[in-house]
matplotlib code that plots the C-alpha trace (Angstrom):
import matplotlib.pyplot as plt

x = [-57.7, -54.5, -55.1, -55.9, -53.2, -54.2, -51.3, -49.1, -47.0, -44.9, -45.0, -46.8, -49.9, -48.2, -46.3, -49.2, -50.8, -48.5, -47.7, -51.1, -49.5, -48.3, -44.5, -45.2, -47.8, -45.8, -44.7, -44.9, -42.9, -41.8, -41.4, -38.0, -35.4, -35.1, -31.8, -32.5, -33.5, -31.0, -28.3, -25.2, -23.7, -25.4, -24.5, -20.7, -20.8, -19.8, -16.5, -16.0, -16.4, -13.3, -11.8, -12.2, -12.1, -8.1, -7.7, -9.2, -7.0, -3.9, -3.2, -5.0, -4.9, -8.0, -11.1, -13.5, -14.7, -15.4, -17.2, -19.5, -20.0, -21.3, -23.5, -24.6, -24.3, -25.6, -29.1, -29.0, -28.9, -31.9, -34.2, -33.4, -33.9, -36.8, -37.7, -37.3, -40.9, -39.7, -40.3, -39.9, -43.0, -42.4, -40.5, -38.1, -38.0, -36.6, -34.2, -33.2, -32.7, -30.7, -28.2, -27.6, -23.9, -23.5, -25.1, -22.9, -20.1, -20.0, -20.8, -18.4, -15.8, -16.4, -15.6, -12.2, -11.5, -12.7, -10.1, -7.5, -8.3, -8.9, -5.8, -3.4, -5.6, -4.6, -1.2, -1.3, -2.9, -0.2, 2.9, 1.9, 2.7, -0.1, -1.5, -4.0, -7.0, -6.7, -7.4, -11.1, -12.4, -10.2, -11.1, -15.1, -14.4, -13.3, -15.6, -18.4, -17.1, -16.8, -20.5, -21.4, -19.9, -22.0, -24.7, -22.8, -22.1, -25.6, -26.9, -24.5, -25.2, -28.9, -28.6, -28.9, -25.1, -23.0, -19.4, -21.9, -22.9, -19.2, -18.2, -20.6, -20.4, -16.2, -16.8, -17.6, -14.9, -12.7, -15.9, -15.7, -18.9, -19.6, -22.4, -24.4, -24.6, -26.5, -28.9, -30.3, -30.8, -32.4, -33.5, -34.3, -36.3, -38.4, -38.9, -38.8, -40.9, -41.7, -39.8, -38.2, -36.1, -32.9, -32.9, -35.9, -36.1, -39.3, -41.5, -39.8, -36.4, -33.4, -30.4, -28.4, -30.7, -31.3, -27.2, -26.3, -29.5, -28.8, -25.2, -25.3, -28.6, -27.7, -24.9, -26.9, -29.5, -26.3, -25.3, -28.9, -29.8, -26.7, -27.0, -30.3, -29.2, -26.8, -28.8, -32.0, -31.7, -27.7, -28.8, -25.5, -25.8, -24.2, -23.6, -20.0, -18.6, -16.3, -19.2, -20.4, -19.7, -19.9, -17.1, -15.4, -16.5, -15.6, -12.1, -11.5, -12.9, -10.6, -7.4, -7.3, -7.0, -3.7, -2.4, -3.3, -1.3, 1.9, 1.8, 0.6, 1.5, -1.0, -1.7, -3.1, -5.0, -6.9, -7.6, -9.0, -11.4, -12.5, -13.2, -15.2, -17.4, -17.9, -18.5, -21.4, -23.3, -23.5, -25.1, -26.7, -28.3, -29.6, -31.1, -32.4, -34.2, -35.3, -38.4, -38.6, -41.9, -43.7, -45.1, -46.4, -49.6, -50.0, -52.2, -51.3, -49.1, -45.9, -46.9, -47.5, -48.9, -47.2, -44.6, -45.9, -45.4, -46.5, -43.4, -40.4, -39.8, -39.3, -37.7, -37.9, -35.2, -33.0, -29.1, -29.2, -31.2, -28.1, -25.7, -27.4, -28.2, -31.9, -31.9, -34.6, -37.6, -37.3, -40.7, -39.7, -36.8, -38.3, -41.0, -38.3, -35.1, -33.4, -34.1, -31.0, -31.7, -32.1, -35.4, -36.5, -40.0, -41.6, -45.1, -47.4, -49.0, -45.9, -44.7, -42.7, -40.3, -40.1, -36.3, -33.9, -32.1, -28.7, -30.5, -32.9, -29.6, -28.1, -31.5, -31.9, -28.7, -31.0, -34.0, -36.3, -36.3, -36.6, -39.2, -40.9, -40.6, -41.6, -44.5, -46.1, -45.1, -46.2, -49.7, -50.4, -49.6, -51.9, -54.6, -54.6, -54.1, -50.6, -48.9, -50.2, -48.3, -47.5, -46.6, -44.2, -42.8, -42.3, -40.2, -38.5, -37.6, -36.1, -34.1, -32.3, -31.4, -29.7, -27.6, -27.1, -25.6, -23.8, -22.1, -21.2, -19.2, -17.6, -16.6, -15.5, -12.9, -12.0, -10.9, -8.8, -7.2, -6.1, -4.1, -2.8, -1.7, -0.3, 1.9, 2.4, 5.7, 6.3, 9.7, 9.6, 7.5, 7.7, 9.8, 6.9, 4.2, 6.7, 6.1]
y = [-89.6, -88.4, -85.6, -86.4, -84.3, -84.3, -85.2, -82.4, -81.1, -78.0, -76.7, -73.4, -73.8, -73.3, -70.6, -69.0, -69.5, -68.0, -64.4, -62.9, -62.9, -60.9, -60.0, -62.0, -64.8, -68.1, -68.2, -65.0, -63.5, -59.8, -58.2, -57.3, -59.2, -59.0, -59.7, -62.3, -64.5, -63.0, -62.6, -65.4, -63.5, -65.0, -68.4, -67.4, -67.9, -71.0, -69.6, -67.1, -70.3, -71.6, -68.5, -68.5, -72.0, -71.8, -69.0, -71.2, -74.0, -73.1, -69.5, -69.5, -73.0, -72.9, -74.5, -73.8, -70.4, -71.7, -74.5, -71.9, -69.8, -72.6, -75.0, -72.0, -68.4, -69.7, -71.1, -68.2, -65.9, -68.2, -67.2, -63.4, -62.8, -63.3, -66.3, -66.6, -67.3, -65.9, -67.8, -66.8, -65.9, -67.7, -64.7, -64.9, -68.7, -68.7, -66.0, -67.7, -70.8, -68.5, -67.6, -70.7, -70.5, -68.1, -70.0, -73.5, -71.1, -70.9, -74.9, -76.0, -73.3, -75.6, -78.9, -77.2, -75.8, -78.5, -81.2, -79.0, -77.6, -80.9, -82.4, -79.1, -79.6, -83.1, -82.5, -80.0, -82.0, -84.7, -83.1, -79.6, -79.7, -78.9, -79.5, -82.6, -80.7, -78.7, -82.4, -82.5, -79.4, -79.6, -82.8, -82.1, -79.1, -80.7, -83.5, -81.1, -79.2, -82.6, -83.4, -79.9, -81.5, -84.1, -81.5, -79.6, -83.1, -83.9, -80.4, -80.8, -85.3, -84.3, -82.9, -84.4, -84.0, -86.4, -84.7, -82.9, -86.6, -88.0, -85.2, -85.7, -88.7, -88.3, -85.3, -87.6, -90.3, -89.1, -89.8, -93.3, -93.1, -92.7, -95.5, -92.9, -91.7, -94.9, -95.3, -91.6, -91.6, -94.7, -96.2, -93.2, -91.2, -94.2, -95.2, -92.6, -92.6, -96.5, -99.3, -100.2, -96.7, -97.1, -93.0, -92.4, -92.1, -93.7, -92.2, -92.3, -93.5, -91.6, -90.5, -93.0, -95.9, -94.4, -93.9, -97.6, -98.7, -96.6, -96.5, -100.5, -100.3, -97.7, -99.6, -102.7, -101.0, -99.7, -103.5, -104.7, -101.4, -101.8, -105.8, -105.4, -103.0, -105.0, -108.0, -106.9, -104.2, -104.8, -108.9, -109.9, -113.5, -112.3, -108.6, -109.8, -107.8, -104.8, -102.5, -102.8, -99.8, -101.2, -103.0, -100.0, -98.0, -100.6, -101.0, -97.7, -97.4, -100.0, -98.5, -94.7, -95.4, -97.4, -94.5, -92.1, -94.2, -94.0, -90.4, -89.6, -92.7, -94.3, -90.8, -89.3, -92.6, -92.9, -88.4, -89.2, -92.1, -89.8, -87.7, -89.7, -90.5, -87.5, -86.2, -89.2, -89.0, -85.1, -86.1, -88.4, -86.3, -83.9, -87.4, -88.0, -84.7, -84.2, -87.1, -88.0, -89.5, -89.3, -91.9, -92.7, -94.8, -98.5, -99.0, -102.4, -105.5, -103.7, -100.7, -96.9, -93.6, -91.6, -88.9, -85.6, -82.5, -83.9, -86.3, -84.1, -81.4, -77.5, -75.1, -71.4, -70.1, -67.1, -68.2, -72.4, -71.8, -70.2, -72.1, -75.2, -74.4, -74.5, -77.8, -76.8, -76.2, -80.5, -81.2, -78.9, -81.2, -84.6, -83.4, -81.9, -83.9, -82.0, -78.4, -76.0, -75.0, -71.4, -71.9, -74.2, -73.5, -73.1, -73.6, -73.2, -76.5, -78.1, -79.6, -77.2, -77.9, -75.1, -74.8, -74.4, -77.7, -76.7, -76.3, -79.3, -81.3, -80.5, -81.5, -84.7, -85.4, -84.7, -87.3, -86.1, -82.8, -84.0, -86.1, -83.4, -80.9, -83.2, -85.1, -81.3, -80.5, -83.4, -83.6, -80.7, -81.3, -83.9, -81.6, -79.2, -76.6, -74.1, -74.3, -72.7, -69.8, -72.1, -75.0, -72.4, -71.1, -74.9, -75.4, -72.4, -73.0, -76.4, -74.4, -72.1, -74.1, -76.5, -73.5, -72.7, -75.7, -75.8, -72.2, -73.1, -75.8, -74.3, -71.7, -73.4, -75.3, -72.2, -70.7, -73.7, -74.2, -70.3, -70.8, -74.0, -72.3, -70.1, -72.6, -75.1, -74.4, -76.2, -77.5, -78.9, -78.0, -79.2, -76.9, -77.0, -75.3, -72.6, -71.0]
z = [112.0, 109.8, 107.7, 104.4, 101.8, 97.8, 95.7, 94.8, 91.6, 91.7, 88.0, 86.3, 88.2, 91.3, 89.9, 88.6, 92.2, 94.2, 91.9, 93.3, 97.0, 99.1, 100.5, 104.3, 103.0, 102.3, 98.3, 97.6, 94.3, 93.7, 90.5, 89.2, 89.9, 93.5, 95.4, 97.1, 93.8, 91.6, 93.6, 94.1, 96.6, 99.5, 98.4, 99.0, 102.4, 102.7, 101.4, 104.2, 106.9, 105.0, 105.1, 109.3, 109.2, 108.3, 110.6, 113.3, 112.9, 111.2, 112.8, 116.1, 116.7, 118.5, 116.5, 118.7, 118.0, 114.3, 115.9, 117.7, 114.6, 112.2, 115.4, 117.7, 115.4, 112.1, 114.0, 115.6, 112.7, 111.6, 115.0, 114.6, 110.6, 108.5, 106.7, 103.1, 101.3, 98.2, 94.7, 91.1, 88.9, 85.2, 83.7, 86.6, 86.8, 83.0, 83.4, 86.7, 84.6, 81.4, 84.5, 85.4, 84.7, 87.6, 90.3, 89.5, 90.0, 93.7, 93.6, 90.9, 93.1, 96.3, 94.6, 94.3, 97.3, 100.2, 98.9, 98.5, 102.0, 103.9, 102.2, 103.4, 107.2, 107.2, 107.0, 109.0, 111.8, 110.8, 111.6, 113.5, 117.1, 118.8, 122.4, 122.4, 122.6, 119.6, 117.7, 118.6, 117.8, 114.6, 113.4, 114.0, 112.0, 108.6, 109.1, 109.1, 106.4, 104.4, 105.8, 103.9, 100.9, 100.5, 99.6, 97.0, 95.0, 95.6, 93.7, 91.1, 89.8, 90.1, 86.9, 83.4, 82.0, 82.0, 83.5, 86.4, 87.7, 87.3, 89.1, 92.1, 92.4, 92.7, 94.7, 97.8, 97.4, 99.9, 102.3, 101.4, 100.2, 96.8, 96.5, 97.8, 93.9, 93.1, 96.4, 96.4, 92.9, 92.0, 95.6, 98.0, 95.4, 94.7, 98.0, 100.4, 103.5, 102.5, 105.0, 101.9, 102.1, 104.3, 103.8, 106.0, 109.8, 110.7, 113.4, 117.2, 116.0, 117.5, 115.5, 117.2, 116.1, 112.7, 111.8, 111.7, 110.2, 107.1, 106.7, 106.3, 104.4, 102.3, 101.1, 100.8, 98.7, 96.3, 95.9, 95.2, 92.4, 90.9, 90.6, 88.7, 86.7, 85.5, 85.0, 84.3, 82.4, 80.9, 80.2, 82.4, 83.5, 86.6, 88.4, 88.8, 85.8, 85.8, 84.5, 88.3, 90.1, 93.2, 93.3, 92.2, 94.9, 97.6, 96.1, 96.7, 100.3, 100.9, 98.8, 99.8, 103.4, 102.5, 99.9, 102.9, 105.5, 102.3, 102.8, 106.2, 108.8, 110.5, 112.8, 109.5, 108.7, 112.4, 111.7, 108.0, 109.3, 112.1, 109.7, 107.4, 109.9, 111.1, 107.5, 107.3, 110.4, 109.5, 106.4, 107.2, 109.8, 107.5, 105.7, 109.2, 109.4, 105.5, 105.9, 109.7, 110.8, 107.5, 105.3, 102.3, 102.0, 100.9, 98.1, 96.6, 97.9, 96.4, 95.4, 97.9, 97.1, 94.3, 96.0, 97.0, 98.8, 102.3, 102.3, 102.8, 105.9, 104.8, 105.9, 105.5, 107.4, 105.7, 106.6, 106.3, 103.2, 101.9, 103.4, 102.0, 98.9, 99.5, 100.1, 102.8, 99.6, 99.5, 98.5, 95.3, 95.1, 95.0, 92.7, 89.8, 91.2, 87.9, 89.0, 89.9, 93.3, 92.9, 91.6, 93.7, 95.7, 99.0, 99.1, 102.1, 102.3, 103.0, 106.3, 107.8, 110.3, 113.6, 113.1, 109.9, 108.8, 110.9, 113.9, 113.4, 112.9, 116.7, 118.2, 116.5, 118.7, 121.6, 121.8, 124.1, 123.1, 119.3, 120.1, 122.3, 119.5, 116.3, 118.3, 118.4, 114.9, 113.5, 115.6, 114.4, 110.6, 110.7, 112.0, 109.6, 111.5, 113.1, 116.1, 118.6, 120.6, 124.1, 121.5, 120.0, 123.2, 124.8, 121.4, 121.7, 125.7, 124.5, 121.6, 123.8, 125.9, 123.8, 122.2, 125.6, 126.4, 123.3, 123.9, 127.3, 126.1, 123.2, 125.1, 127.7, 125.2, 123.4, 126.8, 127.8, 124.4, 124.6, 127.7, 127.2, 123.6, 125.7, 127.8, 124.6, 122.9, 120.2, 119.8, 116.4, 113.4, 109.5, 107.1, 104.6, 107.5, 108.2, 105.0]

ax = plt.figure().add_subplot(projection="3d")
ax.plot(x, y, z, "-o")
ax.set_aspect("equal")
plt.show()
């Protein structure tokens, strides 16, 4: 029989709960101000993968080494380090909220800097001669990077101002996918872990399966919100009216390929779709892991069990919680969708995935293993009780040697590209990449 989970709220009660514990027990808080709640430093990282990003593509001319770093040495950095249980007390949580300023910095910074960097990549991988296998690794890299994205505009329209939602929502236009605004906001946190949520991988559904299935419903879902909002709540007669912001959307999903193919030829149209669907299926991946498997309960002909903490995955680990932007505390999320993410929560009674969010996202690619490793997570949620220490090894085992894999292959590009650089003399380069 499933477990049976009370309801859950994250609010002062939980903070309250959690300030007796200790450093090691899950939700623990420390006096002070502790670095790693204060501090923004740590959610500057990002910036230093842009930093080797460029000097992977534009000086080396080999992408694969930044590749390795961001799929193999950031879940590996995750294995090695302790996790982060940490949480605010109430006096912290309000002076966490009083600096908020300082933690949109590094967000409001990366809306800046990943258009002006793709747009400068693009070109780059435009006109640059380069041998043919530089264009894989290079590609994959910016559409990960634009994948990454995704989740900065998502932290900054979940909030209640105006200018941060436009600015979201805009932030992922170049994706080709801004309807995403209006389906997470007003379908997937309504209907998550329901069949009636494109969002949510249901139990024993591959990546592969799952991708399609909510890029088309997804957009559907965008179409159908924004039609009754427009009708039922605007009294329109008809959702055919320039206030729709669909057909905004899809008029530019359709014009910025053509404005792209003005500046950049159709070579620099067929890179920027790669790109955006690269950029989607990464999200989307992370969408994939965020509610796999779970479900919410039916209690009426139309109507399921309110939201709580058992319908969302967490994720404790150290570096991905950083590099996301603690998107891994998601139950927190979904209970105060408004919340800035530093103060975001873990709690213990969560479902908590074996793996941090990056690494989870490069096994979903492999089935049986994903399977293999949820089918134990999730028997065990159910049972109320903690994985035991073969369960944990057998996960492990199939960790390893999917990074193994991984490293194998990125190294084996990165060696090739080096002595085919080495060969590869380009004859003819644009004035404006010489400078």
């Amino acid at each position: 029989m499933d477990r049976q989970i009370p309801s859950f709220t994250f609010g002062d009660n939980q903070l309250d709960k959690t300030e007796h514990q200790k450093p090691g027990e899950k939700g623990y808080t420390l006096p002070g101000r502790p670095f790693s709640l204060f501090s923004t430093l740590p959610y500057y990282s990002f910036y230093l993968l842009y930093i080797l990003g460029f000097i992977s593509v534009r000086v080396d001319s080999n992408p694969y080494w930044i590749n390795a770093i961001i799929y193999v040495g950031i879940p590996l950095m995750d294995l090695l380090t302790p996790n982060d249980w940490l949480n605010p007390n109430p006096e912290q949580y309000k002076i966490l909220m009083e600096r908020n300023f300082w933690f949109k910095v590094p967000l409001w910074g990366l809306v800046l800097l990943e258009p002006l960097s793709f747009f400068y990549a693009m070109y780059h991988l435009t006109f640059a001669e380069v041998p043919l296998i530089f264009y894989p690794g290079a590609i994959f890299i910016i559409g990960t990077v634009a994948g990454h994205h995704f989740l900065i505009a998502h932290e900054i329209f979940h909030k209640h101002e105006k200018l941060d939602k436009i600015v979201g929502t805009l932030a992922v236009m170049k994706s080709l996918y801004m309807h995403f605004y209006i389906e997470h906001n007003y379908g997937h946190h309504k209907n998550l872990c329901t069949p009636q949520d494109p969002a949510t991988a249901r139990y024993g559904e591959s990546i592969y399966r799952f991708l399609p299935r909510t890029m088309i419903g997804s957009y559907k879902s965008a179409w159908s919100i924004e039609k009754k909002r427009l009708t039922t709540m605007k009294g329109h007669k008809t959702h055919w009216v320039p206030q729709n912001r669909m057909i905004w959307f899809t008029a530019s999903y359709l014009t910025i390929p053509v404005i792209v193919f003005f500046f950049l030829g159709m070579k620099g149209v067929l890179f920027y779709l790669l790109h955006v669907l690269i950029s989607i299926m990464v999200f989307e991946t992370v969408n994939y892991i965020e509610h796999y498997g779970l479900v919410r309960k039916k209690i009426g002909p139309n109507e399921y069990e309110k939201v709580g903490i058992e319908h969302s995955w967490n994720a404790p680990q150290r570096f991905s919680n950083y590099v996301l932007f603690k998107l891994q505390r998601h139950s927190d999320h979904h209970a105060n969708s408004y919340k800035p993410y530093q103060t975001l929560l873990s709690d213990e009674k969560s479902p908590m995935l074996p793996h941090g969010y990056l690494l989870c996202l490069i096994l979903a690619y492999f089935p049986t293993i994903w399977f293999r490793m949820m089918d134990r997570v999730i028997l065990a949620y159910r049972q109320g009780r903690k994985l035991t220490e073969d369960e944990k090894r057998e996960s492990k085992k199939d960790t390893y040697y999917v990074l193994s894999v991984l490293s194998i292959i990125f190294s084996t590009l990165f060696i090739l590209t080096f002595f085919i650089n080495k060969q590869f003399k380009p004859t003819v380069e644009k004035t404006l990449l010489m400078i």
